[in-house]
C-alpha positions in Angstrom: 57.3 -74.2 23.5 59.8 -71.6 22.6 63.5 -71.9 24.2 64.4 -68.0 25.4 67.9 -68.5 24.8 67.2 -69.6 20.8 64.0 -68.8 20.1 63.8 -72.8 18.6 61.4 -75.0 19.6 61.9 -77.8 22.3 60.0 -80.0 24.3 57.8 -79.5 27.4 59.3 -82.1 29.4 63.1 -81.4 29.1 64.5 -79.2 31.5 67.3 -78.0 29.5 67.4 -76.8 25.9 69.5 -79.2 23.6 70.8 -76.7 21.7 72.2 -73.5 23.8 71.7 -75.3 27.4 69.1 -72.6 28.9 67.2 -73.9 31.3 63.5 -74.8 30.4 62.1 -73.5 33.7 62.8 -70.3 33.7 60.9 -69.8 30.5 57.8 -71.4 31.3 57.8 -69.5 34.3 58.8 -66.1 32.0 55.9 -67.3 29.4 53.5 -67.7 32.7 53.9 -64.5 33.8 53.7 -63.1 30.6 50.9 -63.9 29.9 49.4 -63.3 32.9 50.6 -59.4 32.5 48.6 -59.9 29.0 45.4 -61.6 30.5 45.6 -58.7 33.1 46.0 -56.0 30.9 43.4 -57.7 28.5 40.9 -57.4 31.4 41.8 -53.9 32.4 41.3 -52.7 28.9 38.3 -54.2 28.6 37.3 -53.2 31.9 37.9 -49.8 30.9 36.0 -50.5 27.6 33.3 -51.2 29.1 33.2 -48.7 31.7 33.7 -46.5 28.7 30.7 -47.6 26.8 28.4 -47.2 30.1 30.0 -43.9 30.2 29.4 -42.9 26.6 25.8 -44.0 27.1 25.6 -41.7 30.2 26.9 -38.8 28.7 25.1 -39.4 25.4 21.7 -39.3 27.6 22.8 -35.7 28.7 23.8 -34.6 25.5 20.6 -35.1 23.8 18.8 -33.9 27.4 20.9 -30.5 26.7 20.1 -30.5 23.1 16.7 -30.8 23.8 16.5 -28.3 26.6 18.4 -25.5 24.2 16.1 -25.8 21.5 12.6 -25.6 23.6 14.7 -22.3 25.4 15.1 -21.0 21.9 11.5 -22.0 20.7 10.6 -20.3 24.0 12.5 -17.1 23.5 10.9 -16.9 19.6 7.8 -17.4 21.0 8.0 -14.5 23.4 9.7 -12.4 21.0 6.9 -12.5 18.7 3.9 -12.2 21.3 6.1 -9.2 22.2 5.9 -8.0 18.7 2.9 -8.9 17.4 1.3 -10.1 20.5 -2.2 -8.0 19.9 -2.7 -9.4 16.8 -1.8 -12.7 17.9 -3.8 -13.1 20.9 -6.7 -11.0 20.2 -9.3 -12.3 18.2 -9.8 -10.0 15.2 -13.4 -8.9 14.1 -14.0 -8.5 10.8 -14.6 -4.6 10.8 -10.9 -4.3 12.9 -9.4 -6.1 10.4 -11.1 -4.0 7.6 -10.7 -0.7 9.2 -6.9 -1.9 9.4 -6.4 -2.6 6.3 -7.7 0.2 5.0 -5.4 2.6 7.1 -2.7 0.6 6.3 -3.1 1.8 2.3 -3.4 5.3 3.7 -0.4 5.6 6.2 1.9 4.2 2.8 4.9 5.7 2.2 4.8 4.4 -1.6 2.0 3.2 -3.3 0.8 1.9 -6.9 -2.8 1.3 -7.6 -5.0 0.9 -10.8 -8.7 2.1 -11.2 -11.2 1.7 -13.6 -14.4 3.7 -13.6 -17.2 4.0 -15.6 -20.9 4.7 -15.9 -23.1 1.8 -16.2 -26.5 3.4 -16.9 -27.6 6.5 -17.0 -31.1 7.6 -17.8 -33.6 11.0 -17.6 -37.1 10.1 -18.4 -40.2 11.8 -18.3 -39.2 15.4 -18.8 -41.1 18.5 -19.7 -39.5 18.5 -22.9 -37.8 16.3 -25.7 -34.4 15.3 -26.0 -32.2 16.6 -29.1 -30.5 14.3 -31.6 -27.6 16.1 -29.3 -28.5 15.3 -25.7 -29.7 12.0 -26.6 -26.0 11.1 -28.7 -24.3 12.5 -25.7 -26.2 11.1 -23.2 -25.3 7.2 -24.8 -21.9 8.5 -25.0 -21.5 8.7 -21.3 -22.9 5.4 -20.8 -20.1 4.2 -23.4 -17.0 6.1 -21.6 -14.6 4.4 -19.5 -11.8 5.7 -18.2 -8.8 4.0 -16.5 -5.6 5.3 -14.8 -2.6 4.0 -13.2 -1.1 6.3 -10.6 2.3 6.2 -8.5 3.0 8.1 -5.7 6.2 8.0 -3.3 5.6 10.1 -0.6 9.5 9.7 0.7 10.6 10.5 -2.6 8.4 13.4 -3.7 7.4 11.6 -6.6 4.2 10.9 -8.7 2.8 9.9 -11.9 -0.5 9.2 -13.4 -1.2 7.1 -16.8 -4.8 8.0 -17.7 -6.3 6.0 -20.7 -9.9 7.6 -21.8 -11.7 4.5 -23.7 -14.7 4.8 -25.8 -17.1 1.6 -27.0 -14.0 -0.8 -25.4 -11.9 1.4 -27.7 -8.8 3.5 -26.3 -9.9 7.1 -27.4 -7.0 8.9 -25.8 -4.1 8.3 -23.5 -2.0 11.1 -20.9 0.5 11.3 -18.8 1.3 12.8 -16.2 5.0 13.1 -14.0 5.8 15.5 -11.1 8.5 15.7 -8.8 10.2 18.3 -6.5 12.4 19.1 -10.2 9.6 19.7 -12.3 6.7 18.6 -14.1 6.1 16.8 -17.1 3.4 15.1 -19.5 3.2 13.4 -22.4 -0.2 12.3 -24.8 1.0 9.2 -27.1 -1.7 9.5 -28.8 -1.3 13.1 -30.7 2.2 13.5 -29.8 5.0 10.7 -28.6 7.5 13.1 -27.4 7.0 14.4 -23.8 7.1 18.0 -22.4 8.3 19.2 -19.4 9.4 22.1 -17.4 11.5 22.4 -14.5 10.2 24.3 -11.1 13.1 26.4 -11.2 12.9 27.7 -15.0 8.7 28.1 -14.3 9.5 30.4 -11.0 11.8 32.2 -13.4 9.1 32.5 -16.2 6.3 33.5 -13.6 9.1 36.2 -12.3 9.2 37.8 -15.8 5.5 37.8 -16.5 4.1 39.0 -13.3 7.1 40.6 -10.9 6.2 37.5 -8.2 8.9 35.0 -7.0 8.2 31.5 -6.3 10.1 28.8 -5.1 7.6 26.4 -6.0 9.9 23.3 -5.7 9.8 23.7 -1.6 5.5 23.9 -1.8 5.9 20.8 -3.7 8.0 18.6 -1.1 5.4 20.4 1.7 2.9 18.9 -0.2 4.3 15.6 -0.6 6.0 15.5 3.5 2.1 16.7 4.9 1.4 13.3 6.2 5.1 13.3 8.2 3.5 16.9 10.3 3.8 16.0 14.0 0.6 16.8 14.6 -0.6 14.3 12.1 1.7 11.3 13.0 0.3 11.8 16.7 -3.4 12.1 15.9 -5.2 9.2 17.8 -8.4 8.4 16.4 -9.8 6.2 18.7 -12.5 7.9 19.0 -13.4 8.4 15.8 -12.5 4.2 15.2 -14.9 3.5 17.7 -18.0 5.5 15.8 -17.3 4.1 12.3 -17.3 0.5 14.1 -20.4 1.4 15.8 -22.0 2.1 13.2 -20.5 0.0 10.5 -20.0 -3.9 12.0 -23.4 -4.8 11.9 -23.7 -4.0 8.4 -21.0 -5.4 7.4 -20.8 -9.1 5.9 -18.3 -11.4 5.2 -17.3 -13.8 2.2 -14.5 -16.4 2.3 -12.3 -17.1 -0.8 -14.0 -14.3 -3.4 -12.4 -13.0 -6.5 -12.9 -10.3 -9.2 -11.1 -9.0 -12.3 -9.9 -5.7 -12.9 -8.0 -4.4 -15.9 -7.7 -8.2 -16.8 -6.2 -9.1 -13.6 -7.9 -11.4 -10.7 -7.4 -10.5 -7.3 -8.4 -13.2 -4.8 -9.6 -12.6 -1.0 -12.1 -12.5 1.2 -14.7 -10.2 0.0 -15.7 -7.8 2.6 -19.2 -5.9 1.6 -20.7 -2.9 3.1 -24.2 -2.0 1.2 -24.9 2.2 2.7 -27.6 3.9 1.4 -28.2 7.8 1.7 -29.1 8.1 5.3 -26.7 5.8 6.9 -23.9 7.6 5.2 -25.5 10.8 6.9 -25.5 9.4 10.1 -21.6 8.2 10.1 -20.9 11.7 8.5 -22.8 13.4 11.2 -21.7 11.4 14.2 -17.9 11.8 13.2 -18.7 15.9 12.5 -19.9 15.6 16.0 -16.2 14.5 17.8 -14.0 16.5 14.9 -16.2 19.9 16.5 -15.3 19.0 19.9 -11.6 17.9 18.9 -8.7 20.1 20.0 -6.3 18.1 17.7 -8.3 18.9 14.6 -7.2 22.5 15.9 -3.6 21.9 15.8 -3.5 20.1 12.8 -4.9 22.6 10.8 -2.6 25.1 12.4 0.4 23.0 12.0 -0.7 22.4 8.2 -1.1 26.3 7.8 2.3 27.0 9.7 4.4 24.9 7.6 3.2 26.9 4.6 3.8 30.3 6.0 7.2 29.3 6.9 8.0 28.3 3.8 7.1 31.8 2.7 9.0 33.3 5.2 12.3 31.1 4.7 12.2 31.7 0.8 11.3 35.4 1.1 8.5 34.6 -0.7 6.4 36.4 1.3 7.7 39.8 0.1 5.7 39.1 -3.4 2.4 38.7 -1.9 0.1 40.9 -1.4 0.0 40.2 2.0 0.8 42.2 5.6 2.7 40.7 8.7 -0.9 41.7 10.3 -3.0 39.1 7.7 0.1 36.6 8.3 -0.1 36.6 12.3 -4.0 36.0 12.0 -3.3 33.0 9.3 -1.4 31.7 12.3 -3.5 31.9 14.6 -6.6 30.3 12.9 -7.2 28.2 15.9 -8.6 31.2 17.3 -11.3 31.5 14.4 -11.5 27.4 14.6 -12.4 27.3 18.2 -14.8 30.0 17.9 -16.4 27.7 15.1 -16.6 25.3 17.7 -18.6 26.9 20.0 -21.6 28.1 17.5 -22.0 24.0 16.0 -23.0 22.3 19.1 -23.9 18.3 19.1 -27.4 19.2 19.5 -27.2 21.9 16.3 -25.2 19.1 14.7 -28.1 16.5 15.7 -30.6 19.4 14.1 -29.0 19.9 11.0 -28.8 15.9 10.6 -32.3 15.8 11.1 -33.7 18.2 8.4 -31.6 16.4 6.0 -32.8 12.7 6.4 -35.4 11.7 3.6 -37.3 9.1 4.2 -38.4 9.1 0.5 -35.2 8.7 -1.0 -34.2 4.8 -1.1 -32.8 5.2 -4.4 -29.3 6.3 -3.6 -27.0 3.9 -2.6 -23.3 2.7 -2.1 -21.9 -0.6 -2.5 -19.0 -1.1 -1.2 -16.6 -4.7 -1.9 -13.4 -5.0 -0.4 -11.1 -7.5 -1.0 -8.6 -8.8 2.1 -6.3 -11.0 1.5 -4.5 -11.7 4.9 -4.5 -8.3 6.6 -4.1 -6.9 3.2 -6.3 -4.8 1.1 -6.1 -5.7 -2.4 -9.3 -4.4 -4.3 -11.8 -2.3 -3.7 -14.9 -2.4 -5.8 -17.9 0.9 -5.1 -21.1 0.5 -7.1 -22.8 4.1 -6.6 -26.8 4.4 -7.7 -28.9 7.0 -8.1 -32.6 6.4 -8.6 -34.8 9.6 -8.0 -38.6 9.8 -8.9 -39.9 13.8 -9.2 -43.7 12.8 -7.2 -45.1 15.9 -8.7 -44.5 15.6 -12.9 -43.6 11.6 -12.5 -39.6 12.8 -14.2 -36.6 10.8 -12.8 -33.3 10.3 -13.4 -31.2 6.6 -13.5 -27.3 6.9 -12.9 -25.1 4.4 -11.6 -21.1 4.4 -11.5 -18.9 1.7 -11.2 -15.5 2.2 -9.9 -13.0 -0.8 -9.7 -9.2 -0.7 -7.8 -6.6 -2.6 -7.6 -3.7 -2.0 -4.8 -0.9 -3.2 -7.0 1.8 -2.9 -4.4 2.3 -0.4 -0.9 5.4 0.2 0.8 7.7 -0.7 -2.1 9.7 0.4 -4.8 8.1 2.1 -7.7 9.6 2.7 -11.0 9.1 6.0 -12.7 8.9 7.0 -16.0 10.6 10.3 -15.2 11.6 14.0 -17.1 12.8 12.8 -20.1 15.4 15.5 -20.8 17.5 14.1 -23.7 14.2 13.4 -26.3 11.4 15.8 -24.4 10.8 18.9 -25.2 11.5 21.6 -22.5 8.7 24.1 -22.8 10.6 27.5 -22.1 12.7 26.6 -25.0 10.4 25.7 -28.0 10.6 28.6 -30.6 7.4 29.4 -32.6 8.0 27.3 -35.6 8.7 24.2 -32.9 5.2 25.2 -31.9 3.9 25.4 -35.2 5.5 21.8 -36.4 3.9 20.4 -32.9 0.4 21.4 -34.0 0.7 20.6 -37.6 1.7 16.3 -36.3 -1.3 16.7 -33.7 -3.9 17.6 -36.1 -2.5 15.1 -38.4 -2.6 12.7 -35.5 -6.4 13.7 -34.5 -7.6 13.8 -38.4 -6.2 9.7 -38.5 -7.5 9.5 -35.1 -11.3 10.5 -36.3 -11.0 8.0 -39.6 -9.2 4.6 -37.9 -10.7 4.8 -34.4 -14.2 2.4 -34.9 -15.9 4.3 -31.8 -15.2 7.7 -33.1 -17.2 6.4 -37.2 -19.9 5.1 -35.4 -20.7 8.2 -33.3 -19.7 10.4 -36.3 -22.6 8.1 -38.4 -25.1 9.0 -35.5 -24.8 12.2 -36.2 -24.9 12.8 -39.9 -27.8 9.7 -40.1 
């Protein structure tokens, strides 16, 4: 052991230290207690340790338990916010003809919208006639079935914008290309294949040109963003159609049929969805016309929208002083107005029962031949194609004559409710129509006949119709 006094080591059984004289006793008895205090302390803290740990565990226990609870409150609130929002959709079982009719509407409410359609004529035939075809009839006649004509068109209704690309093909071979750009400036077109320069005019510089020519003002550029804003009239943004939903359903869900995971091509795109396919012939389309005639005839709001649509016309007249270069009274204006008047009355001579008459005398029994196939393609709750095959097939019973036709007409929804890029006025290389001289004029028709001559001799379509006619 350790002497106190020293700190050097010395024997258990002395009872004084050799060296300084402290007594031995009093340091065991110092070291006992010592390490008592350190046993103690030792137990206390690991006591408390372990008290600690239990505690820990405890409160670990309720952590995750808190944890747990917060995210099912959360999962709980999401899920009630979105049965809140979408709850119809959710918990409602969709039939197919809601989900079409949706869809469609959907395309047609659309603020902006880009689509591409192709149509052509398949077949098209006249047989058995009183006469014989010309060389003419019968060239032009194959021409038709060789014309397709595609376009590509942009509207933003918010925007006051719109523009159409129209390609005119020939034999799978593109005859001629236009287009066309309008906005609450002006208007403007352009065809790249005659001419590549574009030519516009603004609404502003045409009022002023109609002014000089005829006496009439126009502010033409506040009929075109009427135009564009019809769909935002009160009237029309508070139409309910049930009514009118629940006749087309009627008479269009058990016609309708369903195909999972379909596809088709158009412009050398494929658009994938379920394809849904309504096949109408002449007298069903009748009947859905008719039945719908029947509730617009007996529809107030039909009424008001028309009047609505009217008013916002005259008081654009009134607000530009327009109206002063009509030739037009306050009289004829007030009675323009009041159109309901002249609508209701309307109303009351085409009863359900004349409606029901008038359907009547129209069905043919006799004419199967005319029919419309319909494809739509729904991807989701979105339409994305829609694909009409219309045929005509008409027998004459008394000289044995018919006629064949049938049209095709494809279309893509490229995109709805987003933004669109124009093309635009091209002011800095376009030419501005009020300004072009008549030697501008004269240089524009000289290129385009140039254009149209090359046009005749390179475009393969154009030689083989031109051998037709000279062999």
């Amino acid at each position: 052991m350790v002497c106190k006094g020293c700190n050097e080591d010395i024997s258990n059984e002395v009872s004084y230290c050799p060296k300084c004289g402290e007594e031995v006793s009093k340091t065991i008895e110092e070291n006992i207690a010592m390490s008592s205090i350190f046993d103690n302390s030792q137990e206390i803290v690991e006591g408390d340790h372990a008290l600690g740990t239990d505690n820990a565990q405890e409160n670990n226990k309720k952590f995750k338990k808190s944890i747990t609870s917060i995210v099912f409150a959360c999962l709980f609130i999401v899920a009630i916010t979105i049965v809140g929002v979408f709850g119809r959709d959710l918990l409602i079982r969709k039939d197919p003809i809601d989900i079409l009719m949706a869809s469609n509407l959907k395309v047609a409410n659309a603020d902006q919208i880009e689509v591409t359609n192709i149509v052509q004529i398949n077949d098209f035939e006249l047989g058995n006639l009183m006469y014989d075809y010309s060389q003419m009839e019968l060239l032009v006649m194959n021409m038709l079935k060789d014309i397709q004509i595609r376009s590509h068109q942009k509207i933003d209704y918010s925007g006051n914008k719109m523009e159409v690309d129209l390609i005119v093909a020939l034999r799978n071979n593109d005859l001629l290309s236009v287009n066309l750009y309008l906005d609450n400036t002006g208007v403007a077109f352009q065809v790249p294949t005659l001419y590549e320069k574009q030519f516009y005019i603004t609404w502003d510089t045409l009022s002023y040109m109609i002014k000089d020519e005829t006496g009439m003002q126009l502010t033409l550029d506040q009929y075109i963003s009427t135009v564009f804003d019809i769909k935002n009239t009160k009237s029309i943004k508070n139409f309910k159609g049930d009514t009118y939903s629940n006749v087309i359903k009627d008479v269009l869900e058990n016609l309708l049929i369903v195909t999972k995971g379909e596809s088709i091509e158009i412009n050398n795109k494929t658009i994938k969805g379920d394809k849904y396919t309504l096949d109408l012939d002449y007298n069903q389309i009748m009947a859905l016309s008719i039945s719908l005639l029947e509730i617009a005839i007996e529809d107030e709001q039909i009424i008001v929208i028309i009047e609505d649509i009217m008013n916002r016309f005259i008081d654009v007249l009134e607000d530009t002083g327009d109206i002063n270069y009509l030739p037009i009274d306050r009289d004829s204006l007030n009675n323009i107005r009041e159109i309901g008047n002249e609508l209701k009355i309307i109303q009351e001579m085409y009863s359900p029962d004349l409606l029901n008459l008038y359907f009547d005398s129209q069905l043919v029994d006799d004419l199967p031949g005319i029919n419309y196939l319909y494809d739509f393609y729904i991807k989701g709750n979105d339409l994305k194609a829609i694909s009409l095959l219309s045929t005509i097939s008409v027998e004459n019973p008394y000289d044995g004559s018919y006629i064949f036709l049938e049209i095709e007409s494809l279309t893509n929804i490229e995109s709805i409710n987003k933004n669109i890029n124009f093309s635009g006025i091209d002011k800095v290389n376009g030419h501005n129509i009020s300004e072009l001289t008549d030697e501008d004029m004269e240089n524009i028709m000289f290129e385009v006949q140039m254009k149209l001559f090359s046009l005749l001799l390179i475009n393969p379509s154009l030689q083989e119709i031109m051998g037709e006619l000279i062999f």
